[in-house]
Wavefront OBJ file of the C-alpha trace (Angstrom):
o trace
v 0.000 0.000 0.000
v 0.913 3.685 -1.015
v 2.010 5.760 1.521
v 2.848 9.354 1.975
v 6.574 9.700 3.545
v 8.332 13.244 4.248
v 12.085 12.511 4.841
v 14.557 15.260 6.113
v 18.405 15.491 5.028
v 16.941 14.110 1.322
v 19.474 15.926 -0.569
v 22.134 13.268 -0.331
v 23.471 10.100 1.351
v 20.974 8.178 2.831
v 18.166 10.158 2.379
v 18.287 10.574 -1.169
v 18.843 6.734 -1.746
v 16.051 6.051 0.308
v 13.943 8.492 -0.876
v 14.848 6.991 -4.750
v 13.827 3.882 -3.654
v 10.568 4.475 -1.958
v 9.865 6.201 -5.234
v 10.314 3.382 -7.647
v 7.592 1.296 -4.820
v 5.002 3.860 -5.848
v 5.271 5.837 -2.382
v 4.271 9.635 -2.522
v 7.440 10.877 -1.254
v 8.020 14.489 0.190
v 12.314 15.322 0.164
v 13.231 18.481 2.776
v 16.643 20.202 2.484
v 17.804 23.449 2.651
v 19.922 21.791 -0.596
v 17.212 22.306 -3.403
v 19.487 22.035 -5.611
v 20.735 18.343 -4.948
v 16.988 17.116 -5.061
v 16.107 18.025 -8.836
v 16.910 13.830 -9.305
v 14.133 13.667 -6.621
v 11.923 15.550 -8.148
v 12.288 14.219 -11.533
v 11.371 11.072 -10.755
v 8.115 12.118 -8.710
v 9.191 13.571 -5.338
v 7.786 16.602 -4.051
v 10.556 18.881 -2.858
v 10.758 21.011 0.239
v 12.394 24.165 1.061
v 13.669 23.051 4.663
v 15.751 24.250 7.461
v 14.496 22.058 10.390
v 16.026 25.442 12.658
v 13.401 27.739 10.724
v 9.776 27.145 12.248
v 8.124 29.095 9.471
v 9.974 26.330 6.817
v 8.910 23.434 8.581
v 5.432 24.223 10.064
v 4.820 25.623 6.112
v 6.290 21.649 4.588
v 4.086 20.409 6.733
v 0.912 22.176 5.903
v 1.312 21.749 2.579
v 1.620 17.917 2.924
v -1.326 17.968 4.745
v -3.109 20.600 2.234
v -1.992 17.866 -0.700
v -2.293 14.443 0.853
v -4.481 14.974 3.822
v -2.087 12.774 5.842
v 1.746 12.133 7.050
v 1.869 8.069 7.344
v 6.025 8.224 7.908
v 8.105 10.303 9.470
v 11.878 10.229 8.830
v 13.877 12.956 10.897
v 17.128 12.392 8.901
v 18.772 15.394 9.033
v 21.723 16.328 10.676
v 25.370 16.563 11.049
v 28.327 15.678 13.311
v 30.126 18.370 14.863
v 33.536 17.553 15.724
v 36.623 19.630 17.942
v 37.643 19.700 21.196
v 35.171 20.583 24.230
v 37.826 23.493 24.819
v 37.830 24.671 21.476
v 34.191 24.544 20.137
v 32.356 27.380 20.807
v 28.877 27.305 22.813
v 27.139 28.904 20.165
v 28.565 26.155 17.715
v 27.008 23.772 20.321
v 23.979 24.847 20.245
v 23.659 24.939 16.594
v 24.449 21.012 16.860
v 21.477 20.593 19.479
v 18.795 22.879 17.270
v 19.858 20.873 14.219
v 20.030 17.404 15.359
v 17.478 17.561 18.743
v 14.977 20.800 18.847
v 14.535 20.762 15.032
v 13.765 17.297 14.840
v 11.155 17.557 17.944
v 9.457 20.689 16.593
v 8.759 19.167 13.479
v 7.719 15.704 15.470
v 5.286 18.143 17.337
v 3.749 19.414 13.842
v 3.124 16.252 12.724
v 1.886 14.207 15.537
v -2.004 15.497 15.693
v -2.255 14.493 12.041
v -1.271 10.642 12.868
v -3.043 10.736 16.315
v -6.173 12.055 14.619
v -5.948 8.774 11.831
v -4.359 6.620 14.689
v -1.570 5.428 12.918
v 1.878 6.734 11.539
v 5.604 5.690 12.365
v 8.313 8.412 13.113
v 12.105 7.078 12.602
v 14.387 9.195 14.196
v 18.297 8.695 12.921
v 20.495 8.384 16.025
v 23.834 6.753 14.927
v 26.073 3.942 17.007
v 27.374 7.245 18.297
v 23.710 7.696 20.575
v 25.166 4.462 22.517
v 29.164 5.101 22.276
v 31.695 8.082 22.198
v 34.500 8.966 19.914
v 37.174 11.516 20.759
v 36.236 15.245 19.953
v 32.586 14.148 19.086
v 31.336 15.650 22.630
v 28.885 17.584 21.159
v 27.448 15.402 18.454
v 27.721 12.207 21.062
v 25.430 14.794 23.383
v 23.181 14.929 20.997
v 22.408 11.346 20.049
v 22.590 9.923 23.257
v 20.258 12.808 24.216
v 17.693 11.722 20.900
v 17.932 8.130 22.047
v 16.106 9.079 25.553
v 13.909 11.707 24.182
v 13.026 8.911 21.653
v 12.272 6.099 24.017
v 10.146 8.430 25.903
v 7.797 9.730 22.765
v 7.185 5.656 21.961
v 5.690 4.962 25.368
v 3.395 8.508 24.666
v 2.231 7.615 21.319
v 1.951 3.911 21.625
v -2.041 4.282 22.689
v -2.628 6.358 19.247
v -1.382 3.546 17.111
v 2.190 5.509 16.674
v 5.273 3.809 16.514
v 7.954 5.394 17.278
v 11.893 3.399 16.298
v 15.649 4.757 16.051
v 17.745 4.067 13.676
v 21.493 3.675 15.177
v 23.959 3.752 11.738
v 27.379 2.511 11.620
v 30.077 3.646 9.039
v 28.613 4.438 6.174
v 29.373 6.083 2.573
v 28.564 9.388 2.899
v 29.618 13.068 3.350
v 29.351 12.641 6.969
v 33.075 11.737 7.509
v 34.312 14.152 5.042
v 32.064 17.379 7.217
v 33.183 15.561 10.572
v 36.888 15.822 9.191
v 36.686 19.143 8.083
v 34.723 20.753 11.012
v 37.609 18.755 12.947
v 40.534 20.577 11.384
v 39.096 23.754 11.930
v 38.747 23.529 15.276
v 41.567 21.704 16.850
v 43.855 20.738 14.342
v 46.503 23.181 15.477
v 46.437 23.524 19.375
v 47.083 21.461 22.024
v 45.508 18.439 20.677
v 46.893 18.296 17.727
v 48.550 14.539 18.091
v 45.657 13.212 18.989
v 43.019 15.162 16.381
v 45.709 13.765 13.890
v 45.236 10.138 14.960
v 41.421 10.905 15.069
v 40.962 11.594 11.916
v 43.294 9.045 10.347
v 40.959 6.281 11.873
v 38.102 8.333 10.881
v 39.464 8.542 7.092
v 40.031 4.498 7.537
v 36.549 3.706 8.794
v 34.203 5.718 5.896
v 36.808 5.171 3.216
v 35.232 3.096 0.285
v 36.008 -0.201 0.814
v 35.674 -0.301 4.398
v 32.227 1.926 4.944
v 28.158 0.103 4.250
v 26.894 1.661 0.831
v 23.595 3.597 1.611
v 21.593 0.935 0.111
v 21.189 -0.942 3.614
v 19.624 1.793 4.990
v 17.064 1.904 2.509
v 16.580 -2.039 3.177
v 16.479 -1.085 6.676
v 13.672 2.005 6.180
v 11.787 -0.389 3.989
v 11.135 -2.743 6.290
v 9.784 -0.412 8.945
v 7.434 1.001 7.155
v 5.638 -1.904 6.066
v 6.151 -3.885 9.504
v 3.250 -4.276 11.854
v 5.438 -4.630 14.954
v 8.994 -2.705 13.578
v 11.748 -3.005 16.816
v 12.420 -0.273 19.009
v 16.144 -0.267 17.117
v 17.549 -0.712 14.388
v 21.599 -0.888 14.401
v 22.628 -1.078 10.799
v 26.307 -0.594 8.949
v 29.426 -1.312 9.063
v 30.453 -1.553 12.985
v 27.509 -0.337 14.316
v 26.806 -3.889 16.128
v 30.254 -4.722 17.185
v 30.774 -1.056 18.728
v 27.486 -1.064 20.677
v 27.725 -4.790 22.179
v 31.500 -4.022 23.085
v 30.698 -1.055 25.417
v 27.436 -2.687 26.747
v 28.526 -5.944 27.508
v 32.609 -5.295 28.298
v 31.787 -1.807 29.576
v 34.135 1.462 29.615
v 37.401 0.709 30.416
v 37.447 -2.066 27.591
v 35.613 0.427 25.471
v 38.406 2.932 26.251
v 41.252 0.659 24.999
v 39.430 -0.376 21.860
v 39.116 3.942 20.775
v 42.574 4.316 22.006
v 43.719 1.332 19.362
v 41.715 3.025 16.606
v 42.889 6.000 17.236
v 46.636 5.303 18.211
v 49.506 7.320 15.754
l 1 2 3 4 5 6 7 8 9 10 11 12 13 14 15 16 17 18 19 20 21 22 23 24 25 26 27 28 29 30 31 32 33 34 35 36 37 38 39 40 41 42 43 44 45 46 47 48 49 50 51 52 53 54 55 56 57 58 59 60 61 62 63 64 65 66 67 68 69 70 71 72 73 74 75 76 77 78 79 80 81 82 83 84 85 86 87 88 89 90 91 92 93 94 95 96 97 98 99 100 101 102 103 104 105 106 107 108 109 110 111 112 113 114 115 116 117 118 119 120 121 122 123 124 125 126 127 128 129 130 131 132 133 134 135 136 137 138 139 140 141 142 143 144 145 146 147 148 149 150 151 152 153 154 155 156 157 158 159 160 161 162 163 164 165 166 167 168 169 170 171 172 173 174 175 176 177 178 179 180 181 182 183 184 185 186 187 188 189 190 191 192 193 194 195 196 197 198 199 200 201 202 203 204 205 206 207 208 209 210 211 212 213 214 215 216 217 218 219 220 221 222 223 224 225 226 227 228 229 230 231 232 233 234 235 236 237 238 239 240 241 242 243 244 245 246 247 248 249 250 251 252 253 254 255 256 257 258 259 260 261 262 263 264 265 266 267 268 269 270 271 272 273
């Protein structure tokens, strides 16, 4: 069965696969980006495209009305957008810090608010919320992106058990390594920050295990995302979690089950010069 889908961050990477995909099945699929330009193939093949900065409440409280307006309903919600904002805690600025939280957390909830009376009123609708491995572990200079996952995994949990009487489900999706821009913007936003000051060594070793983990051969293509968002949508009971991509599983079961200090030593070996 049809259904209507708005995906954020549909401009590229997973989103736009995704997005291409659920096209071809003959789902009436709404792409938001503030990169318009990058969803022409989108629209082409029979997306509608939205104008979107999920920090701009006029943008996403207008995408949403005109779904509504067109389609009279919002059956899937994917909050995909985001970005990982890497440097030292010393080094980033607050104001950077906040712009990671209003992109990746209070964006995503303000346009989860929008669309919730729509599927409580037809009491049903599924919201996926990307989280990453990185909402259960932690990476070196990732202190404000880790924040922010970890943060989205609670706020997350907590929305299921709200919506769960209305017929909403509510599931996370935790990716691994996969090929991307991410690790190219994490690199960059990296070296701006603390490529040059007292962690230097260490920023240096960062990023050479970061460069290792989404090169080519060793990151998931976006494809198994798509699998992965194609599957919840049409699944009666979908899990809770979804942990898909290259290391996602091993990196989450080591630091449950073996716990920090074990954790600590298997970052430090990633990460050594």
């Amino acid at each position: 069965m049809s259904k209507v889908i708005l995906i954020t961050g549909a401009s590229s990477g997973m989103g736009k696969t995704t997005a291409i995909d659920l096209i071809k099945q003959g789902h009436v699929v709404y792409g938001a980006s503030r990169d318009v330009e990058n969803m022409k193939e989108l629209q082409e093949l029979g997306a509608y495209i939205l104008n979107m900065d999920v920090t701009k409440d006029e943008e996403i409280r207008s995408g949403v009305e005109r779904i509504i307006n067109e389609q009279g309903k919002i059956d899937v919600l994917w909050n995909n957008a985001g970005y990982g904002l890497y440097g030292s805690v010393e080094e980033t600025s607050i104001d950077d810090a906040r712009n990671q939280f209003e992109v990746n957390l209070f964006g995503l909830a303000r346009l989860t608010q929008l669309v919730i009376p729509y599927m409580r009123k037809q009491k049903s609708g599924i919201i996926i919320n990307t989280s990453s491995m990185g909402g259960k572990v932690y990476t070196p200079f990732g202190a404000w992106y880790h924040a922010t996952k970890h943060a989205l995994e609670g706020w997350s949990d907590c929305l299921r058990f709200e919506l769960a009487p209305f017929g909403i489900k509510v599931v996370i999706l935790e990716p691994g390594a996969i090929k991307t821009n991410w690790g190219n913007i994490m690199r960059r936003l990296l070296q701006e920050r603390s490529s040059n000051g007292p962690y230097k060594e260490m920023v240096e070793a960062t990023i050479k295990a970061g460069d290792d983990a989404y090169k080519k051969d060793n990151a998931s293509d976006p494809s198994v995302i798509s699998q992965t968002i194609q599957k919840i949508i049409v699944s009666d009971k979908p899990k809770t979690r979804y942990a898909v991509g290259k290391m996602a599983k091993p990196m989450i079961f080591i630091r449950k089950y073996f716990g920090d200090r074990v954790f600590d030593r298997v970052i430090k070996f990633y990460t050594r010069k």
